[in-house]
N, C-alpha and C positions, 0 to 999 in steps of 0.2 A: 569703801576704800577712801583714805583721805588725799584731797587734792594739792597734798602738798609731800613730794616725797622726794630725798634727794638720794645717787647713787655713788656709794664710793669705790672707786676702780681699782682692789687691789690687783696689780699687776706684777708681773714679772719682767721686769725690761733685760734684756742685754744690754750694754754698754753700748753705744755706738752703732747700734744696728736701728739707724731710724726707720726704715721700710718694715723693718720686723715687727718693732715695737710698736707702731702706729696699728698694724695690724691688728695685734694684741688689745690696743685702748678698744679700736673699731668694734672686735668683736664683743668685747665684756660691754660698751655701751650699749649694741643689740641687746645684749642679755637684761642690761637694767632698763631697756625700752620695753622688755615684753615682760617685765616685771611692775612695768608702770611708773618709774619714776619722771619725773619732768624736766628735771637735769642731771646729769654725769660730772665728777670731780676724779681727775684722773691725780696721783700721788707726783712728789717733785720731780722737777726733769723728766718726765714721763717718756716722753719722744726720745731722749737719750740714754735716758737709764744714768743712774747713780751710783757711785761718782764717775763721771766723763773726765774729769782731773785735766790734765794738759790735753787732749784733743780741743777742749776751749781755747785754747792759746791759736787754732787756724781759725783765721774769720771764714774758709771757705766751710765748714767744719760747724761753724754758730749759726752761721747763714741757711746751710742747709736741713739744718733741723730746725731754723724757726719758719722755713717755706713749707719742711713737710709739716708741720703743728698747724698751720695756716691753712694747709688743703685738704686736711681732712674733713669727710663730710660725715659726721654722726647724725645715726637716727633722730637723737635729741639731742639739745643744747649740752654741748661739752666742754667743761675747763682742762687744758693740756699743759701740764707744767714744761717748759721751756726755756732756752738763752733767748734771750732779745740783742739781738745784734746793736750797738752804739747807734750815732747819728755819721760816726767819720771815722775813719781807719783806726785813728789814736783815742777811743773811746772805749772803754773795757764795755762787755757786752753784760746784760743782766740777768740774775736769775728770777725769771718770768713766769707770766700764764695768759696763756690765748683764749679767749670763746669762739668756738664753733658750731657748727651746726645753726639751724634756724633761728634766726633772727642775731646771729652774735658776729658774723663778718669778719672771724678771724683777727677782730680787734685785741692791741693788749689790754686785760684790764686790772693790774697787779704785778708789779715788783719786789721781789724779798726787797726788807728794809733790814736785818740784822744780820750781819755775814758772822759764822762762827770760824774764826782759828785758834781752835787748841784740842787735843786729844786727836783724830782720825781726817778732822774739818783744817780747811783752809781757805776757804770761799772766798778770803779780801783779795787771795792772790787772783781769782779769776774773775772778778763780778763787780758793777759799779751797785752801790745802794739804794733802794728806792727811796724816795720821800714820804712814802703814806700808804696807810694798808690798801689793797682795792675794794672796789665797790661793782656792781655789777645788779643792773637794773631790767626784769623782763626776759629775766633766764627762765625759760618754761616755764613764763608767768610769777616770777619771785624774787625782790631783790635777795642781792646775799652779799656780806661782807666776806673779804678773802683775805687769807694770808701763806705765809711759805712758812713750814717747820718752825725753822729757830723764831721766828717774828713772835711764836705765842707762850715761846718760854719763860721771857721777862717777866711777866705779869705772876708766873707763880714763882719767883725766884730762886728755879731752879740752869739756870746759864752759871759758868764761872764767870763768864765777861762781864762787863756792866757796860751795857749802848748809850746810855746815857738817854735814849728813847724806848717807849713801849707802845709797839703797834696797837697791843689789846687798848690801851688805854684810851688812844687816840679813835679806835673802831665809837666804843663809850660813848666819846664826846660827841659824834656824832649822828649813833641812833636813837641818843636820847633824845635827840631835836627830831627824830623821822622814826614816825613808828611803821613806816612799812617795809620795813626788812624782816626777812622770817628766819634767818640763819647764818652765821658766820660760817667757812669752809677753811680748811688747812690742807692743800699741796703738801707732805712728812715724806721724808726718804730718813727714818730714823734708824739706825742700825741698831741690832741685839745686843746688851749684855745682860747681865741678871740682874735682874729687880728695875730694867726700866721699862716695863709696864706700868706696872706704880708710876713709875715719874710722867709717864704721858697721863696716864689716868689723871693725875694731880692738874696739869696741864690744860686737860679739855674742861675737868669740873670749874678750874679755876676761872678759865675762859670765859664760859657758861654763865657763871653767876656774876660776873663783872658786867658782861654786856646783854643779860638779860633776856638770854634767846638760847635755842641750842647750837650746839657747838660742834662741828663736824671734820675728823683728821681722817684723810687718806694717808695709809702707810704702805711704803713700797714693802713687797717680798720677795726672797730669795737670796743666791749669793750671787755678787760682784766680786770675784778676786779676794781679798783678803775680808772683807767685810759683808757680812750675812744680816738681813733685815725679815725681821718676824714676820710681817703686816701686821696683826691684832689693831685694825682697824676702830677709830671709836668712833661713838654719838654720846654725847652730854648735855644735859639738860640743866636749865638754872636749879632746880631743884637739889642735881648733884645724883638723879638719876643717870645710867650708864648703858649705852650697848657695846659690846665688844665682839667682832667679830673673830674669825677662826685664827688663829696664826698657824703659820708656814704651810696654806694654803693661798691660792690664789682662784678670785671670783670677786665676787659683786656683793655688798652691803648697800641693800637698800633700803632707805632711814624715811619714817612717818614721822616729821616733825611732829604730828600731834598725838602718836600712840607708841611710846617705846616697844610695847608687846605687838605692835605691827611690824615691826624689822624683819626684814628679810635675808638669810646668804643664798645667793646663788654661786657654787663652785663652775668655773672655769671649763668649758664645752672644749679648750685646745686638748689635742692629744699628749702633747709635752705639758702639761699645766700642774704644778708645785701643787702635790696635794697630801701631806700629812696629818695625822692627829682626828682630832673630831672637829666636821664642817658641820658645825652649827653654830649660832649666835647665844650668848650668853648676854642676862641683863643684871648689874648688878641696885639695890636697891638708895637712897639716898647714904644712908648709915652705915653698907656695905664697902668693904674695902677690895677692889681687887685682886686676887690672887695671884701672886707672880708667877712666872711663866720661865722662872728660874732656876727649878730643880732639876735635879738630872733627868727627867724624861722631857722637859725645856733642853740641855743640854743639849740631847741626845739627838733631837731633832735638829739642834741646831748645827749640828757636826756634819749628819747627813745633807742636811739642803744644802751647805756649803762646797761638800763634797761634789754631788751630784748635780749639783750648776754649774761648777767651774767644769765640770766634764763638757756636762752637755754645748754649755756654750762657747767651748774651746774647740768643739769636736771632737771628745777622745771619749770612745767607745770601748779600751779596758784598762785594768790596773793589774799590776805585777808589784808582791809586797815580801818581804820576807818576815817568814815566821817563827818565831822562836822559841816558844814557848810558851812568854811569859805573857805578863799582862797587858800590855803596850801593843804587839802587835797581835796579841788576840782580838783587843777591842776596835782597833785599827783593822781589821779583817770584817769585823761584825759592821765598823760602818761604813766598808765599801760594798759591802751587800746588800746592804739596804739600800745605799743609793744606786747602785749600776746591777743590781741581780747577780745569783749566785754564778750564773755563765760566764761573766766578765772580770771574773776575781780570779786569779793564780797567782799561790802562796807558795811560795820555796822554802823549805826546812832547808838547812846550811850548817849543819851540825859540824862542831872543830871536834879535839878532843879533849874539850876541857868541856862540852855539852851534857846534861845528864841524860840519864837514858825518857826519865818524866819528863824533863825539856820534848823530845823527841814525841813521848807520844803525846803530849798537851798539844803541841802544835798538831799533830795529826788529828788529833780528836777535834779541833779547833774546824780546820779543813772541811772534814766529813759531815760535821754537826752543822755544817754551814752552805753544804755542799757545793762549794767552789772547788775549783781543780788545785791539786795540791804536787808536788814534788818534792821528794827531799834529795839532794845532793850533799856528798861526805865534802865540805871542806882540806881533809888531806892533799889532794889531787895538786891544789896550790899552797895550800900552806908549806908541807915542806920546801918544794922549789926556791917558793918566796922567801922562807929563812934562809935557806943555802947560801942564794945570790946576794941577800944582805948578808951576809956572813956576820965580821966583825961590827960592823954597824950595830946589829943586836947585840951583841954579847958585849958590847965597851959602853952603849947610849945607856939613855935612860927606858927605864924598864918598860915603861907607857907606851913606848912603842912597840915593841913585840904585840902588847895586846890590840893596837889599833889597827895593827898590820891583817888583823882576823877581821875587823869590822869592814875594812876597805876592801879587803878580797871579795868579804861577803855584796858589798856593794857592786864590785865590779860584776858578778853572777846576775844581781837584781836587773843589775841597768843592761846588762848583755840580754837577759830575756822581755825584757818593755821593750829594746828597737827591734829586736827579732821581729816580736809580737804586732809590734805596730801600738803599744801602749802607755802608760801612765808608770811609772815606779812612784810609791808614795812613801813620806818620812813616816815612822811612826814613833818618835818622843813626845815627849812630856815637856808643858813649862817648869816643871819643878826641875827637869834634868838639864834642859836648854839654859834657864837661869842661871844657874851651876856648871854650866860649860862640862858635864857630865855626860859625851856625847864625842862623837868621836866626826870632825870635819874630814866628807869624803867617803866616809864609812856609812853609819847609820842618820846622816845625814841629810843623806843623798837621795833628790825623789822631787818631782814636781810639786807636791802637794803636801801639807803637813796636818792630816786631819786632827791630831791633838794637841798640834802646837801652842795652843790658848788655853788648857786643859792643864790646872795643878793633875799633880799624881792621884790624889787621894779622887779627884773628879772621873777619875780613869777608871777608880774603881767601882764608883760608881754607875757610873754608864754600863760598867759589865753586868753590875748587878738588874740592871733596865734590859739590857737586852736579852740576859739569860729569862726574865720573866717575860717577855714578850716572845720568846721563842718555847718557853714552855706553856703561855697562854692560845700560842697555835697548834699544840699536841707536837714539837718538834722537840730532841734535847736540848738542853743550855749548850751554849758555842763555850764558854768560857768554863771550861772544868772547875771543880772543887782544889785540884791540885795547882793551878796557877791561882786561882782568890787566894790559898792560903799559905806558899810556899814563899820563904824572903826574896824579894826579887835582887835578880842577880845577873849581871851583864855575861859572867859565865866566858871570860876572858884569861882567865888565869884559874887554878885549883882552887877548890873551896870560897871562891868569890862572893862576896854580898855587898850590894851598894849600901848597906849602912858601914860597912868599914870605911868608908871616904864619905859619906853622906849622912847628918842627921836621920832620926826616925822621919820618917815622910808625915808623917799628920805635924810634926813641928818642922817641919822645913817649908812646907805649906803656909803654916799660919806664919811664919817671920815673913816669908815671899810676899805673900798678898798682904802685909802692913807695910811691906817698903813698897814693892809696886805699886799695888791699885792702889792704898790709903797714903801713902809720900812719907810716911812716919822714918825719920831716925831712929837711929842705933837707940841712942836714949828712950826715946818714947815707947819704942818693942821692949825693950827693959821691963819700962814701967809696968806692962801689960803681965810680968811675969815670966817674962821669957829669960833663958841662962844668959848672963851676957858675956860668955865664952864663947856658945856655939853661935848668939847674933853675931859676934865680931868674924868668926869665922863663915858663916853666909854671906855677910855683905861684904867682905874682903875683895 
């Protein structure tokens, strides 16, 4: 066994539960103690969980998570990412990292130096800058250079900002004067989207070969609130060799500075502990590129852990959804089963009469296939009422109301059985229909959680297609019938309804969406791409 191994703590933090979390570092650094490592690297803010966002804003609040980071006692020498309280009331606190355990006293020895604000990050609003990457000497016998997330992304030029400094650079300058350092480490609380595994990959290789050592990122796991973080922990080598550990698991990557094929995962011994996919490590070679971890069974996973985090660490033990048929909250059905089990899902059928009768049984089949408790309730019961009392109101307004008047009913059933229940009412739309305001506020709106709110349509259908295989891979039927994959979808609001009468075909309302959203492209520039520029004018309206 070689005597130099470090352990990366993919963890799961709550937000703000420092006693919990510390608990969490505690036991995974056991686990990479009896796994032999010599030091522990727990991921950013560790003690707080990520992002803490204005809870930083009380010093009683920074304070008290940089005394717990400070009195924990690890088996072995631990790095615990951290706020560092100022020097004086009026001094913003830092984003940090303590050593503990034997022989490190709880010392800081690293400050992030690059704050990001743009996209999801806002870090200058809470954090002052460090001046220099850290250094940390006689960690279970090894220097190591250290850094926070963003500090290591300049060097592969992938930040929109420009710091005007680069950590990596600066680490450089200074182990090429001191060849006893064995490893730089990175504290990452990087959140999911697609294809940024790739970008970390680029990241730690880039690292790697700059300062001529390997290169080590702890990545937080799980969801916080709107924000879901893979782990897919790395080790990189100057060579541009690679380990990757499990994502949307949580346990211990324990890194052989000098045998990549010595890595070890140990998954997470807590009873709650994030554990999807395949727990094993994967190594990719110099020449190899990463595979992203962004297709829909990336997705799919990704919908679930978010789901089933914001449960668990909210407290809420069920969800109440309503089902309609179609595709949207079929799949919306499938991923609150996988996060909370088939016990704590109940699905309301709320059939109007403008519902088809295959509406009816796709939801039912949906239900049974999934085996969550199901209900259907006739809508009549209020609808008429509710027309009567509005009387002239419907029959003088505009027509959209009538139909919304059926969404909002149906909401009021959903959300009357979540407080009965003691549980969750979840949205189930789409970005492609949310975009489009395609969506009825109050109505189908309405719901603590919106598991596919980040989800184009066509991604929706994808997923179905992930889960109908992975429930026929356990001898169960597909949840997602043949007659919803292939029926037009249709809010089923008025006679003969189909959202492509107000809506583009969905695989081009998709690709217009993701060139203005995610890529920032103008009207023009989607044009260019081939797209009609009738119906871009009409999506971006």
């Amino acid at each position: 066994m070689s005597l130099m191994r470090i352990a990366l703590l993919q963890a799961d933090p709550t937000v703000g539960d420092l006693a919990g979390n510390a608990d969490r570092l505690l036991a995974l650094a056991q686990q990479a103690a009896e796994a032999g490592a010599n030091v522990a690297v727990s991921t950013e803010l560790g003690i707080t969980g990520y992002p803490p966002r204005d809870l930083l804003m009380s010093p009683d609040f920074v304070h008290a998570a940089f005394e717990k980071a400070q009195s924990c006692m690890p088996p072995i020498p631990t790095l615990i990412g951290t706020p560092v309280p100022g020097q004086d009331p009026e001094t913003a606190p830092a984003n940090g990292v303590v050593g503990v355990g034997e022989g490190m006293r709880g010392k800081v020895v690293a400050l992030k130096q690059l704050l990001p604000t743009y996209d999801v990050f806002d870090e200058a609003r809470y954090f002052r800058p460090g001046a220099r990457p850290g250094l940390v000497r006689g960690a279970g016998g090894l220097d190591l250079g250290i850094t926070v997330c963003e500090d290591a992304w300049q060097a592969a030029g992938l930040t929109p900002m420009d710091y005007g400094v680069d950590p990596v650079a600066q680490l450089a300058t200074f182990v090429r004067q001191d060849a006893t350092f064995s490893a730089t480490v990175n504290l990452s609380a990087s959140p999911f989207h697609q294809s940024k595994i790739n970008d970390r990959v680029t990241v730690a290789r880039t690292a790697a070969a700059r300062l001529g050592m390997p290169f080590l990122l702890a990545n937080q796991v799980g969801g916080n609130d709107d924000l879901v973080f893979d782990g897919s922990s790395i080790a990189a080598w100057p060579d541009g060799t690679v380990v990757l550990a499990p994502a949307w698991s949580e346990g211990v990557l324990t890194v052989d500075l000098e045998d990549p094929n010595g890595c070890i995962w140990t998954p997470s011994k807590a009873p709650d502990a994030l554990s999807l996919g395949v727990n094993e490590v994967r190594t990719f070679a110099p020449d190899e590129t990463a595979p992203p971890q962004s297709g829909a069974e990336g997705l799919a996973d990704a919908v679930v852990t978010g789901l089933a985090d914001y449960c668990r660490k909210s407290g809420l033990q069920r969800i109440v959804l309503g089902l309609s048929g179609g595709i949207d909250s079929a799949v919306a059905a499938c991923v609150a089963v996988e996060a909370l089990g088939p016990e704590a899902v109940h699905g309301l059928a709320l059939p109007s009469r403008h519902s088809s009768q295959h509406s009816r049984d796709d939801a039912r089949w949906t239900a049974e296939a999934l085996g969550m408790r199901f209900s259907e309730l006739h809508l009549d019961a209020l609808h008429g009422p509710a027309e009567d009392l509005l009387g002239d109101v419907l029959r003088t307004g505009h027509a959209v109301a009538a139909e919304n008047l059926q969404a909002r009913l149906r909401a009021l059933l959903v959300m009357g059985h979540a407080n009965a229940e003691g549980a969750m009412a979840i949205a189930t739309g789409n970005k492609s229909e949310l975009s489009q305001g395609y969506c009825t506020l109050y109505g189908d709106m309405a719901g603590g959680y919106a598991p596919l709110g980040d989800l184009w349509k066509m991604d929706v259908y994808a997923l179905a297609e992930v889960f109908n295989a992975r429930a026929e891979a356990q001898g169960r039927p597909a949840p997602v019938s043949a007659s919803t994959l292939t029926k037009p979808p249709s809010a089923e609001l008025a006679p003969d309804q189909r959202d492509d009468d107000t809506l583009p075909p969905y695989p081009v309302l998709d690709r217009i969406l993701r060139a203005h959203i995610e890529e920032g492209l103008d009207h023009g520039a989607i044009v260019a791409r081939g797209e009609d520029a009738a119906t871009v004018t009409d999506v971006l309206a």
